[in-house]
N, C-alpha and C positions, 0 to 999 in steps of 0.2 A: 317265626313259623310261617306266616303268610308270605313269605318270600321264597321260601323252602320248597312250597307244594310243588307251585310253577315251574321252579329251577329242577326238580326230580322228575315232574312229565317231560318237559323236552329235554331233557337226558332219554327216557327213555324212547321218547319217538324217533328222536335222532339213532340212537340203537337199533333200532326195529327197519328206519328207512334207509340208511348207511351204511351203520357198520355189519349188522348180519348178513344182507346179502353180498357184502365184498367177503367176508369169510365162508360161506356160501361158494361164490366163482371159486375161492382157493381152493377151498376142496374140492372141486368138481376138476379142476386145473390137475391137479396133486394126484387124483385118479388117475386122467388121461397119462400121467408120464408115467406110474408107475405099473399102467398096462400095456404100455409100449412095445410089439412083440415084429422079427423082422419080416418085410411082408406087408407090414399097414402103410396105405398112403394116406399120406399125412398132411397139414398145410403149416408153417410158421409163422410166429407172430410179424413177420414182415411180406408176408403172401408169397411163399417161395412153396409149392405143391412138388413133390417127391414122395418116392419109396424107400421105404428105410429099409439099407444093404448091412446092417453094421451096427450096433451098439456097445460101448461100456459103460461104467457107471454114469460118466456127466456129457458123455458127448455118443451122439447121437451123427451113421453118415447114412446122409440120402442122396439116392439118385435120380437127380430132375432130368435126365435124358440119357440116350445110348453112353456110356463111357465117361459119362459127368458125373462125379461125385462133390457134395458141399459135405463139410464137418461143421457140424453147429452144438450149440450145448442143447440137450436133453429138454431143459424147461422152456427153450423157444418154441419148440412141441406148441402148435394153440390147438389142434383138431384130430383127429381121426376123420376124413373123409368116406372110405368104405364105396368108392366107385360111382359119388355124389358130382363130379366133378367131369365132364366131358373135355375131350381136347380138342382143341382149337382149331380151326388152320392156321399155318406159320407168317400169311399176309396179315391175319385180325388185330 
C-alpha cells in the first residue's frame, strides 16, 4: 500500500501534465478541419499559407498563387489564419 499511493499521484500528474492537453490540441485540431469552409486561408503543418479553392472528404486544394494549385489531405490543415498573415515581397 505505501507503494501504491506514489505510484497513483504520478499517474495522475503525469495525466494532468501530458496527456490532457495533447487531447486538448486534438480536439481543438479536429474543430479546425471540421470547420473547413472554401474561402478560408489557411496555413499547413509544413508552413505552406493558401486559400482553400476545393474540398472533399480527405483532401483539401489550395491555392498558394495566381493558377497554383497543391492537393493535400485535409488534416494537414494546422490554422485558420483570417488575414493574420501579410505578403511578402518576392526578393524577402
Amino acid at each position: 500500500m505505501q507503494l501504491a499511493l506514489p505510484f497513483i499521484v504520478m499517474l495522475g500528474i503525469m495525466y494532468f501534465l501530458m496527456i490532457r492537453p495533447q487531447q486538448k490540441r486534438m480536439k481543438e485540431h479536429q474543430n479546425i478541419v471540421t470547420n473547413l469552409k472554401t474561402g478560408d486561408e489557411v496555413v499547413t503543418t509544413s508552413g505552406i499559407i493558401g486559400t482553400i479553392a476545393g474540398m472533399s472528404d480527405k483532401v483539401v486544394t489550395l491555392e498558394v498563387s495566381k493558377n497554383v494549385q497543391l492537393r493535400i489531405l485535409k488534416s494537414q490543415v494546422n490554422q485558420i489564419v483570417k488575414g493574420q498573415i501579410q505578403d511578402l515581397p518576392a526578393n524577402a
